[in-house]
PyMOL CGO cylinders between C-alpha atoms (Angstrom):
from pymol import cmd
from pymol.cgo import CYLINDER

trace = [
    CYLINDER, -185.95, -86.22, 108.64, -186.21, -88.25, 105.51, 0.3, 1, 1, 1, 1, 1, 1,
    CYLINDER, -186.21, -88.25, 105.51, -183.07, -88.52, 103.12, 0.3, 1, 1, 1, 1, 1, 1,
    CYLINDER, -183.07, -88.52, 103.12, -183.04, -88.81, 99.32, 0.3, 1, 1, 1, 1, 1, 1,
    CYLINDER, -183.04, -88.81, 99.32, -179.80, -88.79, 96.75, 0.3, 1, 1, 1, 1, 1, 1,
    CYLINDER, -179.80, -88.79, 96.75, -180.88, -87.96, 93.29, 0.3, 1, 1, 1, 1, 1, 1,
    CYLINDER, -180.88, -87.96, 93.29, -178.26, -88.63, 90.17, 0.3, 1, 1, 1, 1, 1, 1,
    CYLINDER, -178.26, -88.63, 90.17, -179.05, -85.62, 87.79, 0.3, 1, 1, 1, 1, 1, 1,
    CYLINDER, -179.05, -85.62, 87.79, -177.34, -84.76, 84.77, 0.3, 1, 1, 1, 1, 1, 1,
    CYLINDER, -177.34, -84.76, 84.77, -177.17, -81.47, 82.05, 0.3, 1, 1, 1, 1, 1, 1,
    CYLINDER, -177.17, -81.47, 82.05, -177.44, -82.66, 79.18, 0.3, 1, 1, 1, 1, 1, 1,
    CYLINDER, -177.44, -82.66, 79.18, -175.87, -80.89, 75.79, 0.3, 1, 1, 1, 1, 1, 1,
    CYLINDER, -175.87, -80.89, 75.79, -176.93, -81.55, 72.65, 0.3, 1, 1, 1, 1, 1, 1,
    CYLINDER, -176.93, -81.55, 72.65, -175.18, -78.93, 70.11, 0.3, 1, 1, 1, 1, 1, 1,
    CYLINDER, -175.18, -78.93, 70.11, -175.61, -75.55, 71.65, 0.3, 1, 1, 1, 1, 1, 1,
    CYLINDER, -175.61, -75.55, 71.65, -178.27, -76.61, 73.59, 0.3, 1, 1, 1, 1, 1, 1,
    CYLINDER, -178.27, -76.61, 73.59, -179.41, -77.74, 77.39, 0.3, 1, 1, 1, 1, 1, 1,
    CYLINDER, -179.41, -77.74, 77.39, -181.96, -80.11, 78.22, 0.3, 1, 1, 1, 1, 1, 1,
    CYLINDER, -181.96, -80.11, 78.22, -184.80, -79.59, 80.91, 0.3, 1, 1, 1, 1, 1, 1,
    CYLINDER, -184.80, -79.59, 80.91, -188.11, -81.10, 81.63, 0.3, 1, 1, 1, 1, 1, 1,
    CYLINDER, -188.11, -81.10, 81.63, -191.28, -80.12, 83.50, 0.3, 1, 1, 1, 1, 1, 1,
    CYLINDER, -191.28, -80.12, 83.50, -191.87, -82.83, 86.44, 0.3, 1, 1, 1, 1, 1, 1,
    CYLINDER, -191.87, -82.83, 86.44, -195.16, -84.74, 85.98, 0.3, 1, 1, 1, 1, 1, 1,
    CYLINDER, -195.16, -84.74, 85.98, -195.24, -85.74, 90.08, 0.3, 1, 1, 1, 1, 1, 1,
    CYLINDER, -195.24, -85.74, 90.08, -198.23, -84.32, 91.59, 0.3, 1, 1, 1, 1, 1, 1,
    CYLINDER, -198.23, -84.32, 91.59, -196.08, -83.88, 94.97, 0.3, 1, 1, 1, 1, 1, 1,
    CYLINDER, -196.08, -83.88, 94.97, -192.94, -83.83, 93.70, 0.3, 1, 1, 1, 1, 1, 1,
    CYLINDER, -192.94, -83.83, 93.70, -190.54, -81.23, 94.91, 0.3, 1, 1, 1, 1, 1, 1,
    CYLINDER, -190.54, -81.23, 94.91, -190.02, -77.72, 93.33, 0.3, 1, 1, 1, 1, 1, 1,
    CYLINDER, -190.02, -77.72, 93.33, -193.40, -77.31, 91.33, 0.3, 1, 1, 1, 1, 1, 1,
    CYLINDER, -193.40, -77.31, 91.33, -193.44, -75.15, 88.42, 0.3, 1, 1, 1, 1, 1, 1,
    CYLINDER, -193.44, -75.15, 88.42, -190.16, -75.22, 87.65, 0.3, 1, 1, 1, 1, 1, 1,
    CYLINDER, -190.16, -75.22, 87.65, -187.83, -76.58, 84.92, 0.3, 1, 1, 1, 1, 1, 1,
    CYLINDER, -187.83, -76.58, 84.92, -185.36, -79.49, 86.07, 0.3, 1, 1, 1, 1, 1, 1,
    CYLINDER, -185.36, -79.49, 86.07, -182.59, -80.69, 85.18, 0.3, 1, 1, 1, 1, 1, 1,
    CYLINDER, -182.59, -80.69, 85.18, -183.43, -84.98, 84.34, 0.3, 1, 1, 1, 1, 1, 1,
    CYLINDER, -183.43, -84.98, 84.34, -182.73, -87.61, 86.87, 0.3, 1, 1, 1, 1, 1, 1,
    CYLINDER, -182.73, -87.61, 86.87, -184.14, -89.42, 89.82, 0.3, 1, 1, 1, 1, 1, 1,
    CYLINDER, -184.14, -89.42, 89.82, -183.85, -91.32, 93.14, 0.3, 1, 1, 1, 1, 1, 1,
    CYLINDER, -183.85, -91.32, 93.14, -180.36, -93.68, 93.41, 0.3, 1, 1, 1, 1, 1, 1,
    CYLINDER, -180.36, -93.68, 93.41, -181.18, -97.07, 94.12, 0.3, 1, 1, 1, 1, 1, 1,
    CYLINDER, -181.18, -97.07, 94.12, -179.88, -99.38, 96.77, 0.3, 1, 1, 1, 1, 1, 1,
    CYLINDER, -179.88, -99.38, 96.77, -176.02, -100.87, 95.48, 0.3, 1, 1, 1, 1, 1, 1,
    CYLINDER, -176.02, -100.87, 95.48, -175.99, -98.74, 91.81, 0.3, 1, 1, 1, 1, 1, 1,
    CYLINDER, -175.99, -98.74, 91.81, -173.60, -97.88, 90.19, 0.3, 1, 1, 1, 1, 1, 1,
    CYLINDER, -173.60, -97.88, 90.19, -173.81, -93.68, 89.81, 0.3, 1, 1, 1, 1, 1, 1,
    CYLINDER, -173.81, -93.68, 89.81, -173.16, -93.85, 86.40, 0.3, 1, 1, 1, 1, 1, 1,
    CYLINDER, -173.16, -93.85, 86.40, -175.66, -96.23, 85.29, 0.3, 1, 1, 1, 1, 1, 1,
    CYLINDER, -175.66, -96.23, 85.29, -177.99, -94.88, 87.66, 0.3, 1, 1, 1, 1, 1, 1,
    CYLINDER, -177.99, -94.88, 87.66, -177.87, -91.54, 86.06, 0.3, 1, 1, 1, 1, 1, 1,
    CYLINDER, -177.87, -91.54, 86.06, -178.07, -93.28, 82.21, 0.3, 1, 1, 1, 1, 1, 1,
    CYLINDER, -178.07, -93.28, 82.21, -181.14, -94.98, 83.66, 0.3, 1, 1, 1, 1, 1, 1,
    CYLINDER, -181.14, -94.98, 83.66, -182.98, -92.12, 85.23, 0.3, 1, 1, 1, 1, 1, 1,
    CYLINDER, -182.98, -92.12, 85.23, -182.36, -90.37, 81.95, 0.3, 1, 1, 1, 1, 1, 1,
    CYLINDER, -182.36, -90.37, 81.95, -183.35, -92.71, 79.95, 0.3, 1, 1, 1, 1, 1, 1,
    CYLINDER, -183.35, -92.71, 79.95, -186.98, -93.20, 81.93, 0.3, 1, 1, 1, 1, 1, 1,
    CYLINDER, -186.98, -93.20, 81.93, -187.39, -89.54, 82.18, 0.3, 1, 1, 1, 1, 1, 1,
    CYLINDER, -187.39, -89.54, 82.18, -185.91, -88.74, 78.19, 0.3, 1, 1, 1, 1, 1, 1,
    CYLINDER, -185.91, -88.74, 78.19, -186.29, -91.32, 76.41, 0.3, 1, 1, 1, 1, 1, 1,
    CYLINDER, -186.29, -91.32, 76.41, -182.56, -90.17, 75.48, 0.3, 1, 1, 1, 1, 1, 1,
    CYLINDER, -182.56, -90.17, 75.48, -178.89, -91.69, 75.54, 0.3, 1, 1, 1, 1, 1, 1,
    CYLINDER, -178.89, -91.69, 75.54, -176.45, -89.78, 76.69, 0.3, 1, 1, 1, 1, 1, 1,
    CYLINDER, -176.45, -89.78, 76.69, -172.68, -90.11, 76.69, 0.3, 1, 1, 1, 1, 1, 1,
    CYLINDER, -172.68, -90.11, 76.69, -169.49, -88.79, 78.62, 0.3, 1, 1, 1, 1, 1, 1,
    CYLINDER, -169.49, -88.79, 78.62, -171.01, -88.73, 81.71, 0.3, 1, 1, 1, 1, 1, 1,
    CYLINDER, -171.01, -88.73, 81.71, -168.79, -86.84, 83.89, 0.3, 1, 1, 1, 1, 1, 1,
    CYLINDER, -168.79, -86.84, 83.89, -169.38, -86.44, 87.82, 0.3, 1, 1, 1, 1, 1, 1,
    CYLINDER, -169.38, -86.44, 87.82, -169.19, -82.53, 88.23, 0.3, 1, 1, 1, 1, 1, 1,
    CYLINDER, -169.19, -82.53, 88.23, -170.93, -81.47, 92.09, 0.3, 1, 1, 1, 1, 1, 1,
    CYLINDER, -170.93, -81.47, 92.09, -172.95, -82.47, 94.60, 0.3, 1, 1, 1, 1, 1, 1,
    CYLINDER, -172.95, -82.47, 94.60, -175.43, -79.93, 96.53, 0.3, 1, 1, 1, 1, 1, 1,
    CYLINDER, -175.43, -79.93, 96.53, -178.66, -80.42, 99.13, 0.3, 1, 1, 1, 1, 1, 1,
    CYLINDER, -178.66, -80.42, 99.13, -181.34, -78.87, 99.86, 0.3, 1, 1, 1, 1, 1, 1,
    CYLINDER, -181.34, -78.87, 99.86, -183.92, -79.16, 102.85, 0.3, 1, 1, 1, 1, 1, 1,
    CYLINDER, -183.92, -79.16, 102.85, -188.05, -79.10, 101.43, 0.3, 1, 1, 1, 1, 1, 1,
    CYLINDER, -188.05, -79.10, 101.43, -191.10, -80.75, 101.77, 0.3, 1, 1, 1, 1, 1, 1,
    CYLINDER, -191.10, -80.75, 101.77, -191.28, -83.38, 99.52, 0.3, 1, 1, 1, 1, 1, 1,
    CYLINDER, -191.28, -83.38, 99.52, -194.45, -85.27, 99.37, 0.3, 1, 1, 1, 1, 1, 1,
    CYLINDER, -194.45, -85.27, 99.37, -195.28, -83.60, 102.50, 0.3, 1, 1, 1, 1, 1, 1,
    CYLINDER, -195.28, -83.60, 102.50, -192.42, -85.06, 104.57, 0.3, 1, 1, 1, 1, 1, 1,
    CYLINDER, -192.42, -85.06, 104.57, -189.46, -82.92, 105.45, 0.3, 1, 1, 1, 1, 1, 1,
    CYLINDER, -189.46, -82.92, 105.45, -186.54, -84.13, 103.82, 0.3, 1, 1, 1, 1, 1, 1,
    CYLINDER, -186.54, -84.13, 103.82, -182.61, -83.87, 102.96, 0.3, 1, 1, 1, 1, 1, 1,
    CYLINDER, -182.61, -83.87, 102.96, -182.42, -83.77, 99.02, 0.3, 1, 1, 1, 1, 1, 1,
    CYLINDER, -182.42, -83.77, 99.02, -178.88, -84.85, 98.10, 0.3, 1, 1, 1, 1, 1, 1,
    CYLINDER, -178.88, -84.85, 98.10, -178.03, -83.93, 94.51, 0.3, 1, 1, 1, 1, 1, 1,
    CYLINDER, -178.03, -83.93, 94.51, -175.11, -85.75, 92.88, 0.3, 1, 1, 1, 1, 1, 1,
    CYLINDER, -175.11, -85.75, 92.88, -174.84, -83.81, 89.53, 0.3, 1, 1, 1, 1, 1, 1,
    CYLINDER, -174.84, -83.81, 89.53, -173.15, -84.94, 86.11, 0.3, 1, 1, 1, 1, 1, 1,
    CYLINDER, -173.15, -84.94, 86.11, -172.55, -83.33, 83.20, 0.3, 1, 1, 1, 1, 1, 1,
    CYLINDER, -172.55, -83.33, 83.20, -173.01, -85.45, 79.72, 0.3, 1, 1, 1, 1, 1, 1,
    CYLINDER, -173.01, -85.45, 79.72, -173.44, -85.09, 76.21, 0.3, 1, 1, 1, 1, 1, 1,
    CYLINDER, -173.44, -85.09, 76.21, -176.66, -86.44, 74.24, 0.3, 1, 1, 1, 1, 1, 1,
    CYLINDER, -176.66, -86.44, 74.24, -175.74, -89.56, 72.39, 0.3, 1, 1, 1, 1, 1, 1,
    CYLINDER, -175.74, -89.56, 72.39, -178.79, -90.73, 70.54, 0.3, 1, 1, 1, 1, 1, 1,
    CYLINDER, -178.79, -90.73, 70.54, -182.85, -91.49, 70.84, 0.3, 1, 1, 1, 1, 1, 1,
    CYLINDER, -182.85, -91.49, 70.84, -185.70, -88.98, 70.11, 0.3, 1, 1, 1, 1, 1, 1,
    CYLINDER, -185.70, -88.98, 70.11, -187.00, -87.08, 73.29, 0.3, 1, 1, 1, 1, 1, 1,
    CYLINDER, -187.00, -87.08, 73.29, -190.15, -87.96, 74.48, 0.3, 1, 1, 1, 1, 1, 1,
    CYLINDER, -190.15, -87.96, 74.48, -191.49, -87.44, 78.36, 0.3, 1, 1, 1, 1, 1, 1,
    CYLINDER, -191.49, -87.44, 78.36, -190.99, -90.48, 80.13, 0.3, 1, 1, 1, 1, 1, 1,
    CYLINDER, -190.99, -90.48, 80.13, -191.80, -91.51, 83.72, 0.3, 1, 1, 1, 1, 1, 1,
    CYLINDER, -191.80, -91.51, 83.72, -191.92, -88.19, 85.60, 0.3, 1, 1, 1, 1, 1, 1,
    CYLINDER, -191.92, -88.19, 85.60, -191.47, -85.27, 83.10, 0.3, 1, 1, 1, 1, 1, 1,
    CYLINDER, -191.47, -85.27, 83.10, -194.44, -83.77, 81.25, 0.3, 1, 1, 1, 1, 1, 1,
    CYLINDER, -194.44, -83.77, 81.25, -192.36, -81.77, 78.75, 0.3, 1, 1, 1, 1, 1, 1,
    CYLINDER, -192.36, -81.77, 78.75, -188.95, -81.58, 77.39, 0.3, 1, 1, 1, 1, 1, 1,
    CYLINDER, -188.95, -81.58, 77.39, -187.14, -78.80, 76.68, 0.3, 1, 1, 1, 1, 1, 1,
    CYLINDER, -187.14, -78.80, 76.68, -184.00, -77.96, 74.95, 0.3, 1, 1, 1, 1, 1, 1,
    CYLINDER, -184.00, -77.96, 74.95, -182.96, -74.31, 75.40, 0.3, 1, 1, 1, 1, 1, 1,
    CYLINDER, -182.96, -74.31, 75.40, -180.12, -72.56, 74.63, 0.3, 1, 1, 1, 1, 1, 1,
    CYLINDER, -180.12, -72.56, 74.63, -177.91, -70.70, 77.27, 0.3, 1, 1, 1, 1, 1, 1,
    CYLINDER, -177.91, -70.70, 77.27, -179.20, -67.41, 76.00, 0.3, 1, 1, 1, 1, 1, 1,
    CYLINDER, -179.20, -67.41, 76.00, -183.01, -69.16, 76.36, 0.3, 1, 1, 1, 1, 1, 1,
    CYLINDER, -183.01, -69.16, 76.36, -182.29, -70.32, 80.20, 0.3, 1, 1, 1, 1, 1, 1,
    CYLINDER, -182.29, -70.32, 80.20, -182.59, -67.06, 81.80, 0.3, 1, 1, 1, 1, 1, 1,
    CYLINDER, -182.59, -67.06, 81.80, -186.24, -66.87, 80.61, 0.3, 1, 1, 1, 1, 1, 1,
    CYLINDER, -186.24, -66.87, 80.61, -187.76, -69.72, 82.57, 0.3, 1, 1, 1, 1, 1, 1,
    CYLINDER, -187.76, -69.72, 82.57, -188.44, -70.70, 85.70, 0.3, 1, 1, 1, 1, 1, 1,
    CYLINDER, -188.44, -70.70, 85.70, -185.86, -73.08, 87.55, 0.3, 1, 1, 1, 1, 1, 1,
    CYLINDER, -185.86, -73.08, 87.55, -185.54, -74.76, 90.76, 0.3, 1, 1, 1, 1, 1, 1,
    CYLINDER, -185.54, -74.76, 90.76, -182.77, -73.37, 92.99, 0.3, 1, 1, 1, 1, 1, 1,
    CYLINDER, -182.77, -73.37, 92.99, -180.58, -76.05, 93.29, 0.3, 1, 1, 1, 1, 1, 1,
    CYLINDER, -180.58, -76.05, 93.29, -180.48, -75.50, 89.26, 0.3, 1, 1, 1, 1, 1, 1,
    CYLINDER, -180.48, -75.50, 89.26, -179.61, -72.04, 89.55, 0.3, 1, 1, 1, 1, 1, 1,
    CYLINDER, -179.61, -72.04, 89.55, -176.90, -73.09, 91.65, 0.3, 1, 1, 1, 1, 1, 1,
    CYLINDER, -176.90, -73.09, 91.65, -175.60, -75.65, 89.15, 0.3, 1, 1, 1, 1, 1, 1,
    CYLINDER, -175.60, -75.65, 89.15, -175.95, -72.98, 86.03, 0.3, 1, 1, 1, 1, 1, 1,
    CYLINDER, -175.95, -72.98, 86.03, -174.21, -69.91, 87.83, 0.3, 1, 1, 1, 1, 1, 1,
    CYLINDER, -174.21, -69.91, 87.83, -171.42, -72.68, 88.56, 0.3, 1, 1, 1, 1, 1, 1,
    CYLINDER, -171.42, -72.68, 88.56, -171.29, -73.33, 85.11, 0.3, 1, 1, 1, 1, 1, 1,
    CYLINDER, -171.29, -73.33, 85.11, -171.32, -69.88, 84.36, 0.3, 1, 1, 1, 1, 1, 1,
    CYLINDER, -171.32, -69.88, 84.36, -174.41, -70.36, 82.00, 0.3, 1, 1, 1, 1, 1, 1,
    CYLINDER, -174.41, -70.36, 82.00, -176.66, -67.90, 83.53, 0.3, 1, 1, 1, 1, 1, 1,
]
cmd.load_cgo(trace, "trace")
């Protein structure tokens, strides 16, 4: 079985939470939101690597990056089963203009009354029921 850690982070701006709609035909959890991030490379630094996958997925800076939780989750992903590590951050929106980057198709910022409407991945709904958002 194949392993993958992803760096992900919520992202508030105001009273609001980013998401995004993945653009990976493939990719895992299909239509549902996400929260931004990506695949840790070899030797990075967590940190960076979570500024980086938000700024190719966002277009958006983001500041006081905290580490919060980790979770997994076993799936399919691009038709090979594998481990999904999730090393989730909490952070605040510094600056830029969103705009889809790399893998997202759409950006969305919705408040925590909004989140409960949509869609979400379940390692998501795991992070927000932490959080106590939904």
């Amino acid at each position: 079985m194949n392993q993958r850690i992803i760096v992900s982070a919520l992202i508030k701006k105001d009273d609001k939470y980013l998401f995004i709609k993945q653009n990976k035909e493939g990719g895992a959890y299909p239509n549902t939101l996400h929260i931004p991030g990506g695949g840790l490379d070899t030797s990075e630094d967590l940190t960076e690597a979570v500024k980086r996958e938000i700024k190719e997925e966002t277009n958006l800076e983001i500041t006081n990056v905290q580490p919060f939780d980790f979770d997994s989750d076993i799936l399919n992903y691009k038709g090979v089963p594998t481990q999904l590590i999730f090393l989730r951050f909490l952070a605040d929106y510094q600056s830029g203009e969103a705009k889809p980057g790399d893998d997202a198709k759409e950006i969305i910022w919705l408040s925590a009354d909004e989140i409960g409407k949509y869609n979400h991945n379940e390692p998501s709904i795991r992070l927000l029921k932490k959080l106590a958002i939904i």
